[in-house]
C-alpha positions in Angstrom: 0.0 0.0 0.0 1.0 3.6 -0.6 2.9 5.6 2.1 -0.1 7.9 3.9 0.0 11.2 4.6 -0.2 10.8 8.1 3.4 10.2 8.0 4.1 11.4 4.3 7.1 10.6 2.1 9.7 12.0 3.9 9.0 10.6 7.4 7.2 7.6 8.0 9.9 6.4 10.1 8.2 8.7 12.6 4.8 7.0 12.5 5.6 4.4 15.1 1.4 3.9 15.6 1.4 2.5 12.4 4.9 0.8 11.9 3.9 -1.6 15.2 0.4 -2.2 13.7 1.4 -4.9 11.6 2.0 -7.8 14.2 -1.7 -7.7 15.4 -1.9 -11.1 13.2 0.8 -12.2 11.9 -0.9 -15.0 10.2 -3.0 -12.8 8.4 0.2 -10.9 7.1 1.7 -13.5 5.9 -1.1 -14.9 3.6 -1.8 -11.4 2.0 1.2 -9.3 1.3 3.0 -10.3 -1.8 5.9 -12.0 -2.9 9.3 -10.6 -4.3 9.8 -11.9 -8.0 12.8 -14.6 -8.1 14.5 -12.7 -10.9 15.0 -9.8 -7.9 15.8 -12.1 -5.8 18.3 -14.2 -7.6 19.7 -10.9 -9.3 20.8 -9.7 -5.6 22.4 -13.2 -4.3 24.6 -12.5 -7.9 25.8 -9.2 -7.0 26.3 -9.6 -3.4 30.3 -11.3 -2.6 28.6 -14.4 -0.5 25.4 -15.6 0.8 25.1 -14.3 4.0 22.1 -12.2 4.4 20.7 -9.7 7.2 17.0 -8.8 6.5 15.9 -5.8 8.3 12.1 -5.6 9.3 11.9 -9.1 8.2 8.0 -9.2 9.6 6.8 -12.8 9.1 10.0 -13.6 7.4 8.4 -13.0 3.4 11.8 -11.5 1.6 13.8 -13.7 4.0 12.6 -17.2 3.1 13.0 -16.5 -0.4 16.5 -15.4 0.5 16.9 -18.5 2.1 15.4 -20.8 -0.8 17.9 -18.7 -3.4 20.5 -21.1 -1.2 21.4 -18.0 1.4 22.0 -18.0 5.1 19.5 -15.8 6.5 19.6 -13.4 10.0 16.2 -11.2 10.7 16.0 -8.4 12.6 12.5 -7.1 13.3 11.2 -4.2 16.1 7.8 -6.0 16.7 8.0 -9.8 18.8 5.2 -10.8 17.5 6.1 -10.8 14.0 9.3 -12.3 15.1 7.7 -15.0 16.8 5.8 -16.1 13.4 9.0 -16.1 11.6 11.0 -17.8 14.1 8.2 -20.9 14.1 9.0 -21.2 10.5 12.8 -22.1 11.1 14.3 -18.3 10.8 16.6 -16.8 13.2 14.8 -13.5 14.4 16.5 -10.7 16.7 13.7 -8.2 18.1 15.2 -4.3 18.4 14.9 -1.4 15.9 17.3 -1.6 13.1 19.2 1.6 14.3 20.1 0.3 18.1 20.5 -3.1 17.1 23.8 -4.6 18.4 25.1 -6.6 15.8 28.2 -7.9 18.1 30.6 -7.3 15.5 29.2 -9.3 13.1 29.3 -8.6 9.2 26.9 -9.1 6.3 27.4 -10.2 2.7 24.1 -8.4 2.0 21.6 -6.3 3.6 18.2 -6.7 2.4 14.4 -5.3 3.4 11.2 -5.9 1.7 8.8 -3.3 2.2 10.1 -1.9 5.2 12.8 0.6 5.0 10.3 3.4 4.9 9.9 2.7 8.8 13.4 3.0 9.2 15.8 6.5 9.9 17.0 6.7 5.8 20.6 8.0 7.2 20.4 6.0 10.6 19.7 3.1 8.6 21.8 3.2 6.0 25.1 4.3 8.3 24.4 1.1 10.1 23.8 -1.2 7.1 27.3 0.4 6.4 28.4 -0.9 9.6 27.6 -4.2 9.0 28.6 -5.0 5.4 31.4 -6.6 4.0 33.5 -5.1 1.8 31.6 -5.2 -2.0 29.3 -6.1 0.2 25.5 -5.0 -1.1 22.2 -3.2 0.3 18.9 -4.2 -1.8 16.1 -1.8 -0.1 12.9 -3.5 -2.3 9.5 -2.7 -2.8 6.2 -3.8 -4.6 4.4 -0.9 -6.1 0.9 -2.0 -7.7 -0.2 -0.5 -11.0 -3.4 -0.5 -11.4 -5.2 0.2 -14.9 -7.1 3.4 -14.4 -11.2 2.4 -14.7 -9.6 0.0 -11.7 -8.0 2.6 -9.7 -10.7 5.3 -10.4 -14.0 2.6 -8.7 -11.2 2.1 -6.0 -11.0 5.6 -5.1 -14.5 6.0 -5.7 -14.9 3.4 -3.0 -12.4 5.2 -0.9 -14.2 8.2 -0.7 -17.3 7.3 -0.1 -16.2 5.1 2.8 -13.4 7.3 4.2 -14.8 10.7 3.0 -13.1 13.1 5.9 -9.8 11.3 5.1 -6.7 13.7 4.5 -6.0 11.9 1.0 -7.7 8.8 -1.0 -4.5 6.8 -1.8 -5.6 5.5 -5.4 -6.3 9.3 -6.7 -2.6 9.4 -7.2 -0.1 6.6 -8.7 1.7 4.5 -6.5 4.5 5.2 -8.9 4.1 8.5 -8.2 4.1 8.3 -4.9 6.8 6.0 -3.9 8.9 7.4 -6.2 9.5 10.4 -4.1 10.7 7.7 -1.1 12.9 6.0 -3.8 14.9 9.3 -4.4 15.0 10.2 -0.5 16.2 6.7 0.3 18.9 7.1 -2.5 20.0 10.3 -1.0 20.5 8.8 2.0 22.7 6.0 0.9 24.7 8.9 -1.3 24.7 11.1 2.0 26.7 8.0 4.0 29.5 8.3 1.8 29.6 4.3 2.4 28.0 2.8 -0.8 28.7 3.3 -4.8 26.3 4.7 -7.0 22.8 3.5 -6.0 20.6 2.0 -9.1 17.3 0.9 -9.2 16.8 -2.6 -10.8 13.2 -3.0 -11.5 10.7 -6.4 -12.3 7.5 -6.1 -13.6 5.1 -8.5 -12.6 1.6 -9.7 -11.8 -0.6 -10.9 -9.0 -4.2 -12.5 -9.6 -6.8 -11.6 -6.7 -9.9 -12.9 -5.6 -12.6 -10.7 -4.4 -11.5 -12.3 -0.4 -8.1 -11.9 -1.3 -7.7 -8.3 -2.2 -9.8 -7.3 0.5 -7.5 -9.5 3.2 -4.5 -7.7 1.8 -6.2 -4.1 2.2 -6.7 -4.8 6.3 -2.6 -5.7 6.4 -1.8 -1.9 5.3 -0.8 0.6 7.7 -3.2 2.8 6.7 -5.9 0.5 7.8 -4.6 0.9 11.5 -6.4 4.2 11.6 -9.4 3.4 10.7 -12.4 2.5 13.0 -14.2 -0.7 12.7 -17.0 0.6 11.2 -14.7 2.3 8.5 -12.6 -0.7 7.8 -16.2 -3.0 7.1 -17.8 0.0 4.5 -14.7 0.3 2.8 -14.1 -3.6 2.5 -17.6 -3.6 1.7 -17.4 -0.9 -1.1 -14.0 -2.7 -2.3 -15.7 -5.7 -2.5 -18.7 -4.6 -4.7 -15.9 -3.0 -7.3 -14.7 -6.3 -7.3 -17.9 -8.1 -7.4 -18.5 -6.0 -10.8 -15.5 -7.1 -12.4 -16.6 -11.0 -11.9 -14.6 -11.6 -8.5 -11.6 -11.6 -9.6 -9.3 -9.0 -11.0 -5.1 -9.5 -12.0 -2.8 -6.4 -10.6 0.0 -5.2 -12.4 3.0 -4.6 -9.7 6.6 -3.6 -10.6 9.0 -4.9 -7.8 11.9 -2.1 -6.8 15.1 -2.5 -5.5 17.1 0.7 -4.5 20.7 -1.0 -3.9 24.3 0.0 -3.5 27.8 -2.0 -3.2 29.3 -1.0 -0.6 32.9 1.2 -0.8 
């Protein structure tokens, strides 16, 4: 989901309400946010020097066990225990502590990885410390999955939106999620340049596709930030308007994504 205003592109570290709202169930999270596409994957386990991986805000472990099926040895670190606790079950080695403070006990990295995280971490903070803990050539992927929508599709979700949410600051779907990660994408590549740790930072992009269901989509809409602001009553009309779009479309409906990765080598 997009970044929302209540924390806005350039500081959703700050919104520590919604960062910690994600481990309310874990279960949940895991079925509904989506996969990185293998080619990222596999193009980051080439470029890094080995195969020893930190993933930072690893949730329910989602980037990390891909990681690990690529044939890499995988350490999470994640603020919330409860998110930890569902990855750990599922055979991953979990720290709980914010990214910044984390002791890493001198240990080093091959790679430092997050999957839809970073935003909730300090963009210099973060990436001094990923600094800290790389290897020499070592490399930091920072990905993301950014949904594309075709506009009749984005236009009945907004619609939706508003009529559910209407005294809400912003509908997220009146603006591409292009758009508006791409502002976080340039912040989060100043902030590697501003380290003075890392090469050039790129962007290697995948495009790819998810089918939903009509439950589906509306599963994944409840495991946003966003939705931990709104009230019950808000969260059941909006999933209730969602739905209907989707119902008109046949119940089911294919989004376009495009999978991000802002990385670096480090110097």
């Amino acid at each position: 989901m997009p970044i929302h205003p209540a924390s806005g592109p350039d500081a959703p570290h700050k919104a520590r309400g919604m960062a910690e709202s994600f481990g309310t169930d874990p279960a949940r999270y895991d079925r509904a946010r989506p996969r990185y596409p293998d080619a990222l994957v596999r193009r980051i386990v080439a470029a890094a020097p080995g195969r020893d991986v930190l993933d930072v805000g690893c949730g329910t472990g989602i980037a990390a066990r891909q990681f690990r099926a690529a044939g890499c040895t995988v350490l999470g670190v994640d603020a919330d225990a409860r998110m930890a606790g569902f990855a750990r079950d599922r055979g991953l080695p979990v720290e709980v502590a914010g990214f910044e403070t984390w002791d890493d006990a001198g240990r080093t990295f091959d790679a430092v990885v997050a999957g839809q995280t970073w935003h909730w971490i300090d963009p210099v903070a973060g990436a001094a410390k990923a600094a800290d803990v790389l290897r020499p050539g070592g490399r930091i992927a920072l990905m993301w999955n950014v949904y594309r929508p075709a506009d009749d599709l984005a236009d009945a979700f907004a619609a939706a939106h508003r009529a559910a949410l209407p005294d809400a600051p912003r509908t997220p779907w009146k603006r591409s999620a292009s758009d508006t990660y791409g502002a976080l994408f340039e912040k989060v590549t100043d902030s590697l340049r501003a380290v003075g740790s890392f090469g050039e930072p790129e962007r290697w992009e995948v495009a790819w596709e998810q089918p939903y269901t009509r439950d589906a989509w509306l599963e994944h809409l409840t495991t946003s930030g966003e939705a931990a602001l709104h009230t019950p009553r808000q969260t059941a009309d909006l999933l209730a308007r969602t739905g209907a779009v989707i119902d008109a479309l046949g119940g089911t409906f294919t989004m376009p994504y495009l999978a991000v990765a802002v990385t670096a080598a480090a110097s």
